[in-house]
C-alpha positions as CSV (number, residue, x, y, z in Angstrom):
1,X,0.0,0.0,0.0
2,X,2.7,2.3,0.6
3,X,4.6,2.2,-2.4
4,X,0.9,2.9,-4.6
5,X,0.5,5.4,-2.1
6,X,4.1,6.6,-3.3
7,X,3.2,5.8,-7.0
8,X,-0.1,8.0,-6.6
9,X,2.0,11.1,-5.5
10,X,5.0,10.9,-8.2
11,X,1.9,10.7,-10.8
12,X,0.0,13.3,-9.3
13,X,3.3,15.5,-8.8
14,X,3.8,14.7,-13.0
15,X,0.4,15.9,-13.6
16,X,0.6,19.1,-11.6
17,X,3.9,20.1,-13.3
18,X,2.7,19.2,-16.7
19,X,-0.7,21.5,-16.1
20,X,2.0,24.2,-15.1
21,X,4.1,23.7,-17.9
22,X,0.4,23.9,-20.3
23,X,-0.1,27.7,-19.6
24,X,3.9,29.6,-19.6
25,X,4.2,32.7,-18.2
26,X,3.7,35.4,-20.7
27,X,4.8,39.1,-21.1
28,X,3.6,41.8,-23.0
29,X,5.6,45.7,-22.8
30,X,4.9,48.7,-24.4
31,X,6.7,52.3,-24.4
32,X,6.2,55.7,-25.5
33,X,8.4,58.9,-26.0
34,X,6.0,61.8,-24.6
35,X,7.0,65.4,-25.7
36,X,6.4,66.8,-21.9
37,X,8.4,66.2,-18.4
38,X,8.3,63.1,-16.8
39,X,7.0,65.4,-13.5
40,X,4.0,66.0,-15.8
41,X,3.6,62.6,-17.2
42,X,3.7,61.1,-13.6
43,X,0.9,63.8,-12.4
44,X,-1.0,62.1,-15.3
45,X,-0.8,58.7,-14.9
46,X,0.5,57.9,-10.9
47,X,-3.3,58.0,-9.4
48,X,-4.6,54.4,-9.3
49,X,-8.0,55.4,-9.8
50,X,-7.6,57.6,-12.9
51,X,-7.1,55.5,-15.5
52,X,-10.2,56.1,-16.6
53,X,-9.2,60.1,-17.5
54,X,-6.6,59.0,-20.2
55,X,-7.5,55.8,-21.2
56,X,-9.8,55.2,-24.1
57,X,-11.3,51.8,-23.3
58,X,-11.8,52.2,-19.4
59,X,-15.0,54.3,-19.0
60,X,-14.8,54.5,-14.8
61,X,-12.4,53.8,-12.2
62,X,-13.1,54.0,-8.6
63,X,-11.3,52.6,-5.5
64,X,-13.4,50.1,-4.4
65,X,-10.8,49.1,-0.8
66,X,-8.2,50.8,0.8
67,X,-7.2,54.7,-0.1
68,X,-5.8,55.8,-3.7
69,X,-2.1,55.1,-4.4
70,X,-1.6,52.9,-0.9
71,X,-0.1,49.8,-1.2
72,X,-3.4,47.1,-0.8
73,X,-6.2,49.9,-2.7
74,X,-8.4,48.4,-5.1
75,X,-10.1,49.5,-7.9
76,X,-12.8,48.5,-9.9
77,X,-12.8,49.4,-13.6
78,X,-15.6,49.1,-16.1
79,X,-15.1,49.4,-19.4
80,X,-16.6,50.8,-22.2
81,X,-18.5,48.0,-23.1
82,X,-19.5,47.5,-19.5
83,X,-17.1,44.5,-18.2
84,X,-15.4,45.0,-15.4
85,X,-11.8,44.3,-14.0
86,X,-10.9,44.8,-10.1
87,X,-7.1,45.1,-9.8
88,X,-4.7,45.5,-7.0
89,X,-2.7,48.0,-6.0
90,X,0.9,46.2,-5.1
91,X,3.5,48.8,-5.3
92,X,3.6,52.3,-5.5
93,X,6.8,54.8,-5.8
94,X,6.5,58.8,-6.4
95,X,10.2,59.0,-6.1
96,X,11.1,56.1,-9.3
97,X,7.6,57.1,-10.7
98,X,6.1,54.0,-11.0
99,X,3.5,51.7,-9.8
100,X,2.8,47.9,-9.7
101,X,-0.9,46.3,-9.9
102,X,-2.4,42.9,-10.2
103,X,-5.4,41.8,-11.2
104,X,-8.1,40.1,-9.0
105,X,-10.5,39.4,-11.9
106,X,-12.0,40.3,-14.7
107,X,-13.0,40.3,-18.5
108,X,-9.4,40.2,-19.8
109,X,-8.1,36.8,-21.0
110,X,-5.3,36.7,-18.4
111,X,-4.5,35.1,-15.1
112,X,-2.3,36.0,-12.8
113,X,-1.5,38.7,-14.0
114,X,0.8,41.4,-12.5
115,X,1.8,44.7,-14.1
116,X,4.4,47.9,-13.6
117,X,4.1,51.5,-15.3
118,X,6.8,53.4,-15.5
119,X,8.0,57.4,-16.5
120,X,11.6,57.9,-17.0
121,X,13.3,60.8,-18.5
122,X,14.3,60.6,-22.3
123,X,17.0,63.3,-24.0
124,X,15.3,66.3,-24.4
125,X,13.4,67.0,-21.5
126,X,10.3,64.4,-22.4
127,X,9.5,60.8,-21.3
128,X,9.5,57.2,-21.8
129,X,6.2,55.7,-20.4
130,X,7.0,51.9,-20.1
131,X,4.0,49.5,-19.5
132,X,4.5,46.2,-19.2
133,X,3.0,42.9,-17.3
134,X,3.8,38.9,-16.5
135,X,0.8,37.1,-16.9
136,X,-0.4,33.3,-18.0
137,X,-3.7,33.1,-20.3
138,X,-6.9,32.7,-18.8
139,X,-7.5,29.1,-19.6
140,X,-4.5,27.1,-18.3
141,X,-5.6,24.1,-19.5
142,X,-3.5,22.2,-22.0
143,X,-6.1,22.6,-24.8
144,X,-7.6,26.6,-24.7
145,X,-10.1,27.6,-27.2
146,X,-8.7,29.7,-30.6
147,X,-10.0,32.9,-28.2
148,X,-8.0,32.1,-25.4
149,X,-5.0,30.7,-26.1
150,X,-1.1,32.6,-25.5
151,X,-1.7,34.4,-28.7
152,X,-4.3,35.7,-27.7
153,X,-3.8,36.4,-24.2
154,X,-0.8,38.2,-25.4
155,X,-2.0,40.1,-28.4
156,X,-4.7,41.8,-26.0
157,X,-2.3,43.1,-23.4
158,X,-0.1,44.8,-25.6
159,X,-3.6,46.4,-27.4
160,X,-4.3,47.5,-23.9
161,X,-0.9,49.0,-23.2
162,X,-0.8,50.4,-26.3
163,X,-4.2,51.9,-26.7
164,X,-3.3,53.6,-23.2
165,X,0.3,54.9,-24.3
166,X,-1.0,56.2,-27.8
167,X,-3.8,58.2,-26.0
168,X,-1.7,59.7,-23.1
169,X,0.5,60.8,-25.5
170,X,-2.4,62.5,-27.7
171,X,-3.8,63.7,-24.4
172,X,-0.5,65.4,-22.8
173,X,1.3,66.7,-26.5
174,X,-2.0,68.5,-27.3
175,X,-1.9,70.7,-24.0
């Protein structure tokens, strides 16, 4: 009995590692050259719940736990199209202008899914906004449908970070 018991947990051990091994981590990044200071591209974008004011798909943002830019605040977003995505405020530093966020869950094809922003300064006096995330597709299955697959998972965070980049920088080199 105690070497099928042993059997049983090398097979289930296999099986866990081979689910694991079915969904990889992933990694989308975007980045943007802003004509404006990084000072003013971090007033812009360091509030956890103001997305919504220069991103195009997020139609509301509100801090749903804790208080705005505090490590543990959550926010709830809903989008345009009415989903929603509740997210997780993990890191946040005025002084290296950047924040780090996961998300809880939502309508995006991802799972754990963690993600940094970032304003440094770029020659000239304007910015690089870096936007980037670790993240596993929804499904980790070993077979996801066409819709939720790496690809896919993938292709949809870099829209997102780049939708969000090319409108901050409309937003901010118009003023």
């Amino acid at each position: 009995m105690k070497m099928l018991n042993g059997f049983m947990a090398v097979v289930l051990a296999a099986m866990s590692t081979a689910s694991l091994a079915a969904a990889p981590t992933l990694e989308a990044t975007q980045s943007i050259t802003i004509k404006a200071s990084p000072d003013k591209v971090w007033a812009a974008v360091k509030d956890f719940d103001g997305l919504g004011t220069w991103h195009p798909a997020v139609a509301k943002d509100v801090i749903v736990a804790g208080k705005n830019n505090e490590v543990g605040a959550e926010r709830l977003l809903t989008l345009g199209d009415g989903g929603t995505i509740r997210e997780k405020l993990v890191a946040w530093d005025a002084k290296d202008r950047s924040f780090r966020y996961s998300i809880l869950e939502g309508v995006l094809p991802v799972s754990d899914y963690t993600s940094t922003l970032s304003v440094k300064e770029a020659a000239g006096g304007q910015s690089t906004v870096t936007w980037s995330g670790t993240f596993k597709r929804k499904d980790t299955g070993d077979a996801p449908a066409a819709n939720a697959n790496d690809e896919t998972a993938t292709t949809t965070m870099n829209g997102v970070y780049k939708g969000g980049l090319d409108n901050l920088k409309l937003k901010l080199e118009a003023k």
